[in-house]
N, CA, C and O atoms as a Tripos MOL2 file, in Angstrom:
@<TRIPOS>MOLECULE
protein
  196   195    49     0     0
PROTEIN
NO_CHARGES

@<TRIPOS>ATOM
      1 N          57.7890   31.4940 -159.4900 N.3       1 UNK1
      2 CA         56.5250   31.0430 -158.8990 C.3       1 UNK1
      3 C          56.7690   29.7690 -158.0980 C.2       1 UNK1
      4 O          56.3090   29.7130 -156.9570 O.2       1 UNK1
      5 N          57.4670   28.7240 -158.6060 N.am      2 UNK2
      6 CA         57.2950   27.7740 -157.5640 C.3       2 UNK2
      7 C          58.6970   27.8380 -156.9830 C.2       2 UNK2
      8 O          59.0780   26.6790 -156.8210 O.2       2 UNK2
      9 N          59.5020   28.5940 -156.6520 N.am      3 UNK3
     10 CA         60.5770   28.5480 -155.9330 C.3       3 UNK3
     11 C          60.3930   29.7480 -154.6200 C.2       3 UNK3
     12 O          61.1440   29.9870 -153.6740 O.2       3 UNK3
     13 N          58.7950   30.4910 -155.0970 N.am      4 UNK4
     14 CA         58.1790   31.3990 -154.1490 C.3       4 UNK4
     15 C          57.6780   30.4670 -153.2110 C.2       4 UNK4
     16 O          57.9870   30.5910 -152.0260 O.2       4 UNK4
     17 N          56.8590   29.4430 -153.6340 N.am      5 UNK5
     18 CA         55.6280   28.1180 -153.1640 C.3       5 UNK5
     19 C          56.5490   27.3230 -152.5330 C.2       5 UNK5
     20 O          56.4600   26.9020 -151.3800 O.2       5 UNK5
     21 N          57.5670   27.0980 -153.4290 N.am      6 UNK6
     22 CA         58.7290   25.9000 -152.2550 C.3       6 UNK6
     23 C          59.4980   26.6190 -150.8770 C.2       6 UNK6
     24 O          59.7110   26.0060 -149.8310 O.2       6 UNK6
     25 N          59.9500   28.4140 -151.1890 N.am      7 UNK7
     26 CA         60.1450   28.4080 -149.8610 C.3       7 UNK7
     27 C          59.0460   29.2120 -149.0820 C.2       7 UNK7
     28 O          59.5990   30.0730 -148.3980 O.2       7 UNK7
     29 N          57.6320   29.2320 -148.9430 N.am      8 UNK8
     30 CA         56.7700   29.4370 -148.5200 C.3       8 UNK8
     31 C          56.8070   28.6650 -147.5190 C.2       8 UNK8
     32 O          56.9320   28.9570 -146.3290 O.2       8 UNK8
     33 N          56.6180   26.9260 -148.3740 N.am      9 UNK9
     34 CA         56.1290   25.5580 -147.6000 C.3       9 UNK9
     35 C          57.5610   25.2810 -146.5430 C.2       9 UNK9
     36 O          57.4230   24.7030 -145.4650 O.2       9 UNK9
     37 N          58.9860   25.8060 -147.0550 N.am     10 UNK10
     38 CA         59.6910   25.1300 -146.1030 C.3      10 UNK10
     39 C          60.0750   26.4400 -144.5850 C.2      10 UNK10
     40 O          60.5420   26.2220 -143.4670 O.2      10 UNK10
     41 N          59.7300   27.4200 -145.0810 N.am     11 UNK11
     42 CA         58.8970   28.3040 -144.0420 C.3      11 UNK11
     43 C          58.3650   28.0850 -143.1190 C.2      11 UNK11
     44 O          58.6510   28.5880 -142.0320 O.2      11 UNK11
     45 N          57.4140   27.2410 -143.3320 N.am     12 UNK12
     46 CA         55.8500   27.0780 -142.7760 C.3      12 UNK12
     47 C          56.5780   25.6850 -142.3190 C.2      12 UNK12
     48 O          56.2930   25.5840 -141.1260 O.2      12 UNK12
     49 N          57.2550   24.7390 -142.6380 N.am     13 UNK13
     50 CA         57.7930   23.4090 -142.4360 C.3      13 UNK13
     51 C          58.6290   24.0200 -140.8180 C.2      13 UNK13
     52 O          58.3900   23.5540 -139.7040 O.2      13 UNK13
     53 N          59.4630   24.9780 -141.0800 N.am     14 UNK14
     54 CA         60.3850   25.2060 -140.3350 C.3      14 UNK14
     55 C          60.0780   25.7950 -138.8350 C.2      14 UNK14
     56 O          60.7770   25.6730 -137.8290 O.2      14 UNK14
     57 N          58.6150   26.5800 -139.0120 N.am     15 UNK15
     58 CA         58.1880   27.4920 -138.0810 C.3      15 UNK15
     59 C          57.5450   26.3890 -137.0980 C.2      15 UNK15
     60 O          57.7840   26.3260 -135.8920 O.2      15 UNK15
     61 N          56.4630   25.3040 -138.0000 N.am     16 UNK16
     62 CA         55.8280   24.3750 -137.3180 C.3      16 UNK16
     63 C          56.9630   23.5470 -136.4520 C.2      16 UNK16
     64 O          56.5600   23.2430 -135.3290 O.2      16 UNK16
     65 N          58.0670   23.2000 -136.7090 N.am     17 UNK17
     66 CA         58.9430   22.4550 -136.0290 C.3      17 UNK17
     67 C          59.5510   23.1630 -135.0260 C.2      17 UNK17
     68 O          59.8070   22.7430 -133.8970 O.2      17 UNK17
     69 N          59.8520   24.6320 -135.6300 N.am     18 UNK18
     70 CA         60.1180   25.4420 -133.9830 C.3      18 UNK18
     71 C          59.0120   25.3510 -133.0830 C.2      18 UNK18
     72 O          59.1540   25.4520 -131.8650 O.2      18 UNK18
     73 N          58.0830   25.1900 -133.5600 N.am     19 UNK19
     74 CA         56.5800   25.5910 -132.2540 C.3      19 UNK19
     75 C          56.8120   24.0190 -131.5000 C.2      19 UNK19
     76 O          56.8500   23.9450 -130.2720 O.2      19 UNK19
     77 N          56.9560   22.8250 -132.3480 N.am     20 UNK20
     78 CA         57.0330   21.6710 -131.5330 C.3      20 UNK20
     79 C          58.1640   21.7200 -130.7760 C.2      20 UNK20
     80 O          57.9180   21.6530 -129.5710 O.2      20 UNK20
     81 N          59.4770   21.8270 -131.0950 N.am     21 UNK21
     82 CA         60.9950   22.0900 -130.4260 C.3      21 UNK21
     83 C          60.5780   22.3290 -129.3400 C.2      21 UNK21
     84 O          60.6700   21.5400 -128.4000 O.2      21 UNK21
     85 N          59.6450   24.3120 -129.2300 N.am     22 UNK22
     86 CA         59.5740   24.8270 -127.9860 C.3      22 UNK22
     87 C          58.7660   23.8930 -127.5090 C.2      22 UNK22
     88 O          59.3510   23.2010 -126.6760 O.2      22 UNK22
     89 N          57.6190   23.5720 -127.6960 N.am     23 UNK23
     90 CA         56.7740   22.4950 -126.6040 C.3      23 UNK23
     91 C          57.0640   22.0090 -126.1020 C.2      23 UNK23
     92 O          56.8190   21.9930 -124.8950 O.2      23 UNK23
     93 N          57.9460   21.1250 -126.8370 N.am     24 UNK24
     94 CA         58.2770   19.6640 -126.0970 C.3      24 UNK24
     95 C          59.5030   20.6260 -125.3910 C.2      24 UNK24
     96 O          59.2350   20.5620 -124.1910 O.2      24 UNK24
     97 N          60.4820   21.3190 -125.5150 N.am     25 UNK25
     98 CA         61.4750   22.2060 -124.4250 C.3      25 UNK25
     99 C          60.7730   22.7860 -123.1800 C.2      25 UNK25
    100 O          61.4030   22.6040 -122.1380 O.2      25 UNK25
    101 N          59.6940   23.3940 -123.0750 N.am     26 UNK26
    102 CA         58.8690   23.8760 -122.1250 C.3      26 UNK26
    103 C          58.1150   22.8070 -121.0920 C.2      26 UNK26
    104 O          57.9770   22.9490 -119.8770 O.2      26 UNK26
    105 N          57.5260   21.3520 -122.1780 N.am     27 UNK27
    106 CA         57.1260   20.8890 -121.2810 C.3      27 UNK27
    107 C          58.6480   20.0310 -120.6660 C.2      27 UNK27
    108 O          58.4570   19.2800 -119.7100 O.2      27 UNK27
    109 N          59.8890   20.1320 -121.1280 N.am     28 UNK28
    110 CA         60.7910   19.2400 -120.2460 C.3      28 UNK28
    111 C          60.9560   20.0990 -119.1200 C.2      28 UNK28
    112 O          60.8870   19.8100 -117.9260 O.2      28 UNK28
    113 N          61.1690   21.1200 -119.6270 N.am     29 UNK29
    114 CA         61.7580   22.3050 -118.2680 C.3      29 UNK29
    115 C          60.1780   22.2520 -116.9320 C.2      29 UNK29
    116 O          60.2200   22.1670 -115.7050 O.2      29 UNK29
    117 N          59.1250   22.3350 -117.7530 N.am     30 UNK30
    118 CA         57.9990   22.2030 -116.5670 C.3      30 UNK30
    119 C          58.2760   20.5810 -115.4210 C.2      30 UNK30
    120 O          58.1090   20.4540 -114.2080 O.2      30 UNK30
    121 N          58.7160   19.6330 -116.4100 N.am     31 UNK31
    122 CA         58.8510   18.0620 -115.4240 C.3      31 UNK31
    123 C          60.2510   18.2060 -114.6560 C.2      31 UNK31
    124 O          60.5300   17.4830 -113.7000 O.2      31 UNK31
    125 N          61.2410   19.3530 -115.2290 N.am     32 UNK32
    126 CA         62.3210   19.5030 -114.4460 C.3      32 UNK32
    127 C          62.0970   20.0280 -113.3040 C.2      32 UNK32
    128 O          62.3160   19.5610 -112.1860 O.2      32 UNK32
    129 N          61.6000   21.1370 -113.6460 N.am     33 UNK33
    130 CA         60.8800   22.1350 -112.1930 C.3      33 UNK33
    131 C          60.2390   21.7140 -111.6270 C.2      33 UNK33
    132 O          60.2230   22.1880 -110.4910 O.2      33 UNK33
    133 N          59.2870   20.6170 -111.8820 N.am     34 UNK34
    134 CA         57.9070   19.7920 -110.6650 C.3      34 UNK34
    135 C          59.5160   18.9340 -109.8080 C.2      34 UNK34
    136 O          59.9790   19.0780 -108.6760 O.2      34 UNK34
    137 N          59.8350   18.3210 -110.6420 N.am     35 UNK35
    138 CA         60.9170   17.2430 -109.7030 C.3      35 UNK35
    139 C          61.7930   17.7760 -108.7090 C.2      35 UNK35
    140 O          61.9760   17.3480 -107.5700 O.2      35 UNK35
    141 N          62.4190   18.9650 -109.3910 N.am     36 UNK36
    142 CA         63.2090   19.7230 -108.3990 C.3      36 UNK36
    143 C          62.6840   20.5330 -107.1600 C.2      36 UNK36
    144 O          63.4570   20.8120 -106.2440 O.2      36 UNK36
    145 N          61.2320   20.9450 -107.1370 N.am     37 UNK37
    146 CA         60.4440   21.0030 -106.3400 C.3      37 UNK37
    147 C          60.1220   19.8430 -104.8840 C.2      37 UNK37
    148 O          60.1850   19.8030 -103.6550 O.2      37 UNK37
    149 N          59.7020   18.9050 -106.2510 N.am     38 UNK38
    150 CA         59.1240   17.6690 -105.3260 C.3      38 UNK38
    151 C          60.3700   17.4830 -104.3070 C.2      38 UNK38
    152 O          60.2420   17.6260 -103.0910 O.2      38 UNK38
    153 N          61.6840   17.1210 -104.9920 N.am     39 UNK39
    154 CA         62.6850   16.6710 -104.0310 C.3      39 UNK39
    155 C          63.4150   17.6020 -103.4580 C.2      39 UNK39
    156 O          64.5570   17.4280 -103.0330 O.2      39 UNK39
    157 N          62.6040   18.9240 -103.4110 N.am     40 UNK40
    158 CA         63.1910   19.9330 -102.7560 C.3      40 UNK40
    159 C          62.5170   19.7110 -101.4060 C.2      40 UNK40
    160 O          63.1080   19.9860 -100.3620 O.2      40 UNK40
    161 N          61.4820   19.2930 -101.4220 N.am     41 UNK41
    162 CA         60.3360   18.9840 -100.7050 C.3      41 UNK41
    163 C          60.4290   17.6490  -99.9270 C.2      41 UNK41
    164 O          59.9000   17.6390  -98.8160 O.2      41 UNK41
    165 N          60.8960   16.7770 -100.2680 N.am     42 UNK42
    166 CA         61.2760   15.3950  -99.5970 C.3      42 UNK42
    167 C          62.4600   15.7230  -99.2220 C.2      42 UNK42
    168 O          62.7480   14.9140  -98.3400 O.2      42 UNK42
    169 N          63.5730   16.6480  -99.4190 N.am     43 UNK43
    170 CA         64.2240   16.8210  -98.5880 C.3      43 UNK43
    171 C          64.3400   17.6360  -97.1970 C.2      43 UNK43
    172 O          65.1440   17.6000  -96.2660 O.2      43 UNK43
    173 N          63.2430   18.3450  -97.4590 N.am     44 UNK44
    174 CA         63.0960   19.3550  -96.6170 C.3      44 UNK44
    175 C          62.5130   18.1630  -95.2840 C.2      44 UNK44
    176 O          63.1210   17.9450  -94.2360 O.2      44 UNK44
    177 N          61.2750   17.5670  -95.6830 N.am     45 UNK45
    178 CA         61.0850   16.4590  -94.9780 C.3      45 UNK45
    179 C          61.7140   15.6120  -94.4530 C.2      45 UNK45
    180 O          61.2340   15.1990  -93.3980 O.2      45 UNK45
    181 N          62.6760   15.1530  -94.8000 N.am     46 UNK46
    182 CA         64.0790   14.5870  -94.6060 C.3      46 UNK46
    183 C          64.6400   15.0250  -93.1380 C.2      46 UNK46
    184 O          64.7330   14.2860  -92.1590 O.2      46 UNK46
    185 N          65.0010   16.4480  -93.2230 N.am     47 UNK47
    186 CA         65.5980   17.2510  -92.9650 C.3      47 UNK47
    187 C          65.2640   17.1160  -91.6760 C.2      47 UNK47
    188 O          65.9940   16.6500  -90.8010 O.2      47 UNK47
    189 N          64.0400   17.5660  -91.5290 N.am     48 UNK48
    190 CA         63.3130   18.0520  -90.4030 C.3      48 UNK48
    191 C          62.6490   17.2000  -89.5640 C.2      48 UNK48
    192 O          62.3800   17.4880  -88.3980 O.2      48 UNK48
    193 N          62.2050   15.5460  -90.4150 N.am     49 UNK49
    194 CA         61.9750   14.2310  -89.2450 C.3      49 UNK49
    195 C          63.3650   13.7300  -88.6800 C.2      49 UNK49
    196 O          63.4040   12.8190  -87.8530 O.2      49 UNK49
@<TRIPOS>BOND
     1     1     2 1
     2     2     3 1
     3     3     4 2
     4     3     5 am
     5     5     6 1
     6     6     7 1
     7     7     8 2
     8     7     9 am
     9     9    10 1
    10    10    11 1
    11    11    12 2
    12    11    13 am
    13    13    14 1
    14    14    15 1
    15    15    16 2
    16    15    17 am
    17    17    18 1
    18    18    19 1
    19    19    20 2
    20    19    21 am
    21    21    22 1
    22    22    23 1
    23    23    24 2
    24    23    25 am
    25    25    26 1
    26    26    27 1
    27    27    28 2
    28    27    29 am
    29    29    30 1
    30    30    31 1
    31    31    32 2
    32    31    33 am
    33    33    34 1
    34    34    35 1
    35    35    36 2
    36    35    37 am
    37    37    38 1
    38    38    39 1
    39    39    40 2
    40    39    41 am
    41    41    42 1
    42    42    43 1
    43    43    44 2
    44    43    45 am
    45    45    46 1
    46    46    47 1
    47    47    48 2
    48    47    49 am
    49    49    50 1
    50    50    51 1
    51    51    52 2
    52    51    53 am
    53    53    54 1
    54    54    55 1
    55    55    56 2
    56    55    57 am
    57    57    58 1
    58    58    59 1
    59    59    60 2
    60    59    61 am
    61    61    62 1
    62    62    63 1
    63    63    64 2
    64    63    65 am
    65    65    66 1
    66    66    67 1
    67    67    68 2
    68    67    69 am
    69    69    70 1
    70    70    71 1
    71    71    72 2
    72    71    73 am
    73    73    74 1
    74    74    75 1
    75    75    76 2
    76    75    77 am
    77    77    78 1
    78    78    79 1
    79    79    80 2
    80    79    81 am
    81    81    82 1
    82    82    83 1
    83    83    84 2
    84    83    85 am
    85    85    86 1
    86    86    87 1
    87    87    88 2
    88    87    89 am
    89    89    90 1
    90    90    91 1
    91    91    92 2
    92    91    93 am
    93    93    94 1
    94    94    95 1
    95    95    96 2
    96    95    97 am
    97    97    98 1
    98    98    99 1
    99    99   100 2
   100    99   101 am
   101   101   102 1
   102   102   103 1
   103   103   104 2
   104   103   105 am
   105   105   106 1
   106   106   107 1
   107   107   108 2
   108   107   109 am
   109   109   110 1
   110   110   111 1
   111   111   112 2
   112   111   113 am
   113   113   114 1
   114   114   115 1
   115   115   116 2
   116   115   117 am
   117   117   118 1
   118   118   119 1
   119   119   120 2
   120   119   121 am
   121   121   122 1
   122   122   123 1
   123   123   124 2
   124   123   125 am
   125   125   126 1
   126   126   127 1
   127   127   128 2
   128   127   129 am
   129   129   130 1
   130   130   131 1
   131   131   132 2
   132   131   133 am
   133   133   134 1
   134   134   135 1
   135   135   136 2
   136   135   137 am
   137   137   138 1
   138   138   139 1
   139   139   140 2
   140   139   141 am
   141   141   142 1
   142   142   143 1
   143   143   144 2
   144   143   145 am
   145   145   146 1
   146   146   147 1
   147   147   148 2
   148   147   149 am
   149   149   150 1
   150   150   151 1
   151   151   152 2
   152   151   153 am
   153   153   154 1
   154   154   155 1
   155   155   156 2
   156   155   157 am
   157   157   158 1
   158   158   159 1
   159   159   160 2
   160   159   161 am
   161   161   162 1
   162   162   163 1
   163   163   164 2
   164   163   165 am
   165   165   166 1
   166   166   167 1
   167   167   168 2
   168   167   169 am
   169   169   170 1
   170   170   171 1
   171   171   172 2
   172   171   173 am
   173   173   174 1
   174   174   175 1
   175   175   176 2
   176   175   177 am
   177   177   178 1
   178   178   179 1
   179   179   180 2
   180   179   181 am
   181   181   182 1
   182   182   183 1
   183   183   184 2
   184   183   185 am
   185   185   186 1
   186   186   187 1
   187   187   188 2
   188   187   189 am
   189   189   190 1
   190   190   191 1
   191   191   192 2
   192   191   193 am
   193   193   194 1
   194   194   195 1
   195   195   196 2
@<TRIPOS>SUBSTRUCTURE
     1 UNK1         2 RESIDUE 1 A UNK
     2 UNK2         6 RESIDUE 1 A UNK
     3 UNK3        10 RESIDUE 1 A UNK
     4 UNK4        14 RESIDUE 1 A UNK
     5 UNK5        18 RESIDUE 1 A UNK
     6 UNK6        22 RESIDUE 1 A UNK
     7 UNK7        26 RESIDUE 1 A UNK
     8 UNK8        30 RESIDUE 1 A UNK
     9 UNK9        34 RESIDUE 1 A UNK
    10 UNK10       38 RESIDUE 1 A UNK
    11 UNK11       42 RESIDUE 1 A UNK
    12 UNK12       46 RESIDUE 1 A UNK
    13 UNK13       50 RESIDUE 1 A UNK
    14 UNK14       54 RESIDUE 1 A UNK
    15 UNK15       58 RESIDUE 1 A UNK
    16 UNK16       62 RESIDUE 1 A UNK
    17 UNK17       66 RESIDUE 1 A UNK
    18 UNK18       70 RESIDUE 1 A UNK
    19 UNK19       74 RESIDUE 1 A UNK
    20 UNK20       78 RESIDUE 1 A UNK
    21 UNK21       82 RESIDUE 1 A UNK
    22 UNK22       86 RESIDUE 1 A UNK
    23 UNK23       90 RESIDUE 1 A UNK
    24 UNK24       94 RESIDUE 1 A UNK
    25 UNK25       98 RESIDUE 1 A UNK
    26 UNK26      102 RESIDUE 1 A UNK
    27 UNK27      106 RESIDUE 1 A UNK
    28 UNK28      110 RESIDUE 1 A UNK
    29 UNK29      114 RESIDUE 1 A UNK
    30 UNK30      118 RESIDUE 1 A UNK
    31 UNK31      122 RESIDUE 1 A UNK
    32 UNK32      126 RESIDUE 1 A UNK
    33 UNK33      130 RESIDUE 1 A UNK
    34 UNK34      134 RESIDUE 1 A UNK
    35 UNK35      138 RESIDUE 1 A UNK
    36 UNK36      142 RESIDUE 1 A UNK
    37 UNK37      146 RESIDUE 1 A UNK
    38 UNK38      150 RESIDUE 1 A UNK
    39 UNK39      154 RESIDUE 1 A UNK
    40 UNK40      158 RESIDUE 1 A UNK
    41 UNK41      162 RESIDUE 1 A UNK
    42 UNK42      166 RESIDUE 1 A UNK
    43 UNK43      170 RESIDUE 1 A UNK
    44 UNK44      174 RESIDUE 1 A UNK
    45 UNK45      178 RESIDUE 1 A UNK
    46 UNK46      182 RESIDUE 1 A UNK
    47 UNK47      186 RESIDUE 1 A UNK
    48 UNK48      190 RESIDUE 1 A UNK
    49 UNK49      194 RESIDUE 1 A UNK
């Protein structure tokens, strides 16, 4: 019974920390992709004045 309850909780410990991992991984890759954009974009500007 409580070795059911202990790995229930470190389950539930483990899953919640994957869901943050991915977040915070998704939102880096989203600020990677705006930047690489942006200065895809100032270069293009660059480029072309």
């Amino acid at each position: 019974m409580v070795s059911s309850s202990f790995s229930s909780l470190m389950i539930s410990t483990l899953s919640r920390r994957r869901i943050y991992i991915g977040s915070l991984v998704s939102f880096a890759i989203a600020n990677v992709s705006r930047s690489i954009g942006l200065f895809k974009i100032w270069g293009n500007q660059i480029v072309f004045t």
